[in-house]
C-alpha positions in Angstrom: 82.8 110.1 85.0 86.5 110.0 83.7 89.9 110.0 86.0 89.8 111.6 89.1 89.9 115.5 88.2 88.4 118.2 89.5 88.1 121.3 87.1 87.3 124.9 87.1 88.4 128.3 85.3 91.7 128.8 87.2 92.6 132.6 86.1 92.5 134.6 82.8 96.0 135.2 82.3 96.7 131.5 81.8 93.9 131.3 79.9 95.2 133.5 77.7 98.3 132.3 76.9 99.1 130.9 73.3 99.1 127.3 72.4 101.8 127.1 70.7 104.1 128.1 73.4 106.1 124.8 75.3 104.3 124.2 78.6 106.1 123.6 81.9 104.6 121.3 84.4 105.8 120.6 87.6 104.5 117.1 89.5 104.3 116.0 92.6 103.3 112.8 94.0 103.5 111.4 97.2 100.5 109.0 98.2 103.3 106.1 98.6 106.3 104.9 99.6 107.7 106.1 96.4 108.3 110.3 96.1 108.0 110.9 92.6 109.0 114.3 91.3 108.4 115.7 87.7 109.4 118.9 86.0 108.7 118.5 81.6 108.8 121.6 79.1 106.7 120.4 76.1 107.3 117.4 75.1 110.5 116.9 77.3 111.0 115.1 80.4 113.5 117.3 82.4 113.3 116.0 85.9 111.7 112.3 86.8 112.9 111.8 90.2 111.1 108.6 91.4 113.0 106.7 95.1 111.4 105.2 97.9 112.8 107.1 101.1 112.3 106.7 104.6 109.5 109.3 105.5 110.6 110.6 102.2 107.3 113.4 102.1 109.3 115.4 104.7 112.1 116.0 102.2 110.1 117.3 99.5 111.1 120.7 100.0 114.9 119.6 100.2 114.8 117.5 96.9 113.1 120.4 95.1 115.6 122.9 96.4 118.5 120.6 95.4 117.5 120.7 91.4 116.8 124.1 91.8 120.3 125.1 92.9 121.5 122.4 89.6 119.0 125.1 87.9 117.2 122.3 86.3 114.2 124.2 86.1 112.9 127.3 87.2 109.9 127.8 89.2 108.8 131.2 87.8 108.6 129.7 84.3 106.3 126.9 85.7 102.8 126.8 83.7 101.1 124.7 86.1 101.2 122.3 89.0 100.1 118.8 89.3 99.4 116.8 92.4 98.5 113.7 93.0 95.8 113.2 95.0 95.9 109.4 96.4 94.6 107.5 98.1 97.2 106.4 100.0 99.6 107.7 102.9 97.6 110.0 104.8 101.0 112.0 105.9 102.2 111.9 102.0 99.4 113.5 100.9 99.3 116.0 103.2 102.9 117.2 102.6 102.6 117.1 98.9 99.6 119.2 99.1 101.1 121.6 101.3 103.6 122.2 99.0 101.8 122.5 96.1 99.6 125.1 97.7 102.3 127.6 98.8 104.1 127.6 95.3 100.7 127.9 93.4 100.2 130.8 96.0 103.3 132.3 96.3 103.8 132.2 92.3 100.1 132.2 91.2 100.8 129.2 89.2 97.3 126.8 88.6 96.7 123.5 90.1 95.8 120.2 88.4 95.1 117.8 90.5 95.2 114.2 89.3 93.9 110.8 90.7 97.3 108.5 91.8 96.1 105.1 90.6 95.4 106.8 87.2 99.0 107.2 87.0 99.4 103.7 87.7 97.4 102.3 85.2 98.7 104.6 82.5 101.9 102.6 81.9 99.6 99.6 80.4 97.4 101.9 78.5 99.0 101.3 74.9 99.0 97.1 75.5 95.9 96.4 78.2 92.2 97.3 77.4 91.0 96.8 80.9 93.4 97.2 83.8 92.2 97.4 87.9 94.5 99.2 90.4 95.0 97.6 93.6 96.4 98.5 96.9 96.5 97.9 101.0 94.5 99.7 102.9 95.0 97.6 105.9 92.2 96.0 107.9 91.6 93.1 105.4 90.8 96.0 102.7 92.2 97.8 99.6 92.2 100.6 97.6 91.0 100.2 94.2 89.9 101.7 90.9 89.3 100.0 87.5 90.3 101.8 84.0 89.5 100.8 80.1 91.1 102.2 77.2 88.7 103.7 74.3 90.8 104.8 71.3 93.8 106.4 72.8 92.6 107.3 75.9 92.3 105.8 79.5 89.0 106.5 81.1 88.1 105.4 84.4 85.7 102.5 84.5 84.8 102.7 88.0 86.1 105.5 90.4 88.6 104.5 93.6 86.7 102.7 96.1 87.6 100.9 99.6 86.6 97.1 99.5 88.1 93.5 99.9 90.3 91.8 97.9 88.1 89.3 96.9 85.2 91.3 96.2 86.8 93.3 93.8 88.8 90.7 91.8 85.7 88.9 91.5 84.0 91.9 89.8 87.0 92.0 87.3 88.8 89.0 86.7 88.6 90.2 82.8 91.2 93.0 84.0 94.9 93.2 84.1 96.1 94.0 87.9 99.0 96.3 89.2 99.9 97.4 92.6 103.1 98.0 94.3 102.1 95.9 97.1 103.7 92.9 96.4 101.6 90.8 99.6 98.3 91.5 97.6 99.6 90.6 94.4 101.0 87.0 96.5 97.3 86.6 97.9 95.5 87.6 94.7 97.2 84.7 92.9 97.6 82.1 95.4 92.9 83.0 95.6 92.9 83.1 91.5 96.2 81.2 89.6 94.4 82.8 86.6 94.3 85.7 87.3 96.5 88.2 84.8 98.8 90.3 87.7 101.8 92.0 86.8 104.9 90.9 88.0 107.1 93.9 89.5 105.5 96.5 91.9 104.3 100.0 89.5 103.9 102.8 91.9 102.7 106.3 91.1 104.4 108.4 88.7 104.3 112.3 88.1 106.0 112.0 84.7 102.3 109.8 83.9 100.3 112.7 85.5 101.7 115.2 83.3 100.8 113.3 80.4 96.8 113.3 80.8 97.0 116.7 82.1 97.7 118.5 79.1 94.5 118.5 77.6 93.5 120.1 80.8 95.7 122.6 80.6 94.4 123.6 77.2 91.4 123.7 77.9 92.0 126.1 80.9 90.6 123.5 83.4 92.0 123.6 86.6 91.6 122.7 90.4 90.7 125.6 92.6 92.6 126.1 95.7 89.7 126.1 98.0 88.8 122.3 96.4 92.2 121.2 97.0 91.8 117.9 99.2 93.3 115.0 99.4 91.3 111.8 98.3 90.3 109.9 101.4 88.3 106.8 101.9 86.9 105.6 105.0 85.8 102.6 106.0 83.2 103.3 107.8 81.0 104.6 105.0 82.9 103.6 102.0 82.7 107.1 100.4 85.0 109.5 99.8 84.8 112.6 101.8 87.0 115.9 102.3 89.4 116.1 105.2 
C-alpha cells in the first residue's frame, strides 16, 4: 500500500470539472503541537500558517476566520479539503476533523484525507531514499512509519505502527529519522551514535499535504464523509481501528 489515503468517487460535479482550471486546496493539520494551516491556488502557496499554540486546535475556527476577513482566500472557491489524519493528539485530531466536516458539508467541498507523518517525511524526499518517522506515544512507545522514494515519488514502506524505540530503529538503521520530539531523537542517539537523525524538530505540514494530493484530486479520488476518522493506534492490539 502507498501513504495513508483513503479514496472513493466523491461527487460528479467535481469530477467534472476541467484540468486545466487552478485548483484551490485548503489544509488542515492538527495531530501536534504545531497547527498548520494551508490555503494554495495552483501552484501557489497563499496561506502556510504553521505555530505551536497552547491548546492551539481550539482556535482553529478563529485563525481561519481571521484570513478570511484579510480575504486571503475564499471558501466558496475552495476545490477540496485536506486533513491530516495523525496519529498524534487525540483532541487535535478531533477538532481538525470537526472542522473539516462542517465546511465540506456546509459547502459540498470533497475531502482528502492524508496520513501526518507523510507530511513529515516529504521535506527529505528530493535528498533521502529511505526516511523513518518517529514520535512519542508515551508509555515507553512511539509512533512510527517508514517511507522510500522510487523515481519522484514517496511511497510508504511500511504503514504507521505503535512499537518501541528500539525495536524500530533496529529494523531501519539504513533510514534517515525525523521527529519533532527532540527527547526521542536524544535517546535514539545516545542507543545508536550512528545513527543518521536530523537535527531540528520537522512537524507536520499542510503546505506538504497539498502537494501529494493533487494527483488525487485529478483523478477524482476522495475520502467519503462517512470514512472520515481519525488514525488511532492502541496499544493494546497494536492495530489501528476507527474511533
Amino acid at each position: 500500500m502507498g501513504i495513508s489515503f483513503v479514496i472513493v468517487s466523491f461527487g460528479i460535479g467535481h469530477l467534472n470539472m476541467q484540468s486545466s482550471m487552478a485548483m484551490n486546496f485548503l489544509g488542515i493539520d492538527a495531530s501536534s503541537e504545531n497547527i498548520s494551516l494551508c490555503f494554495s491556488t495552483g501552484d501557489k502557496i497563499i496561506l502556510d500558517f504553521n505555530k505551536r499554540i497552547s491548546f492551539g486546535s481550539s482556535k482553529i475556527v478563529f485563525i481561519l476566520q481571521q484570513y478570511l476577513k484579510r480575504k486571503l482566500f475564499d471558501l466558496k472557491k475552495i476545490d477540496c479539503l485536506l486533513v491530516g489524519r495523525g496519529p498524534g493528539s487525540f483532541t487535535g485530531l478531533r477538532v481538525s476533523y470537526a472542522v473539516i466536516k462542517a465546511f465540506s458539508l456546509a459547502l459540498n467541498i470533497p475531502v482528502i484525507a492524508v496520513g501526518s507523518f507523510f507530511s513529515m517525511a516529504y521535506n527529505f524526499k528530493d535528498s533521502e531514499e529511505k526516511i523513518a518517522v518517529v514520535t512519542d506515544a508515551r508509555k515507553g512507545l512511539i509512533y512510527a512509519a517508514a517511507f522510500c522514494r522510487k523515481k519522484n515519488s514517496l511511497i510508504m514502506e511500511h504503514k504507521e505502527q505503535l512499537i518501541s524505540l528500539d525495536e524500530f530503529i533496529n529494523k531501519r538503521k539504513d533510514h534517515f529519522f525525523v521527529t519533532y520530539d527532540a527527547h526521542l531523537r536524544k535517546k535514539a542517539l545516545e542507543i545508536f551514535p550512528r545513527l543518521r537523525f536530523y537535527s531540528d524538530d520537522i512537524w507536520p505540514n499542510a503546505a506538504a499535504m497539498v502537494q501529494q494530493a493533487k494527483q488525487y484530486y485529478s483523478k477524482g479520488a476522495f475520502t467519503p464523509l462517512e470514512k472520515l476518522e481519525p488514525l488511532y493506534l492502541h496499544p493494546k492490539t497494536c492495530q489501528i481501528r476507527s474511533s
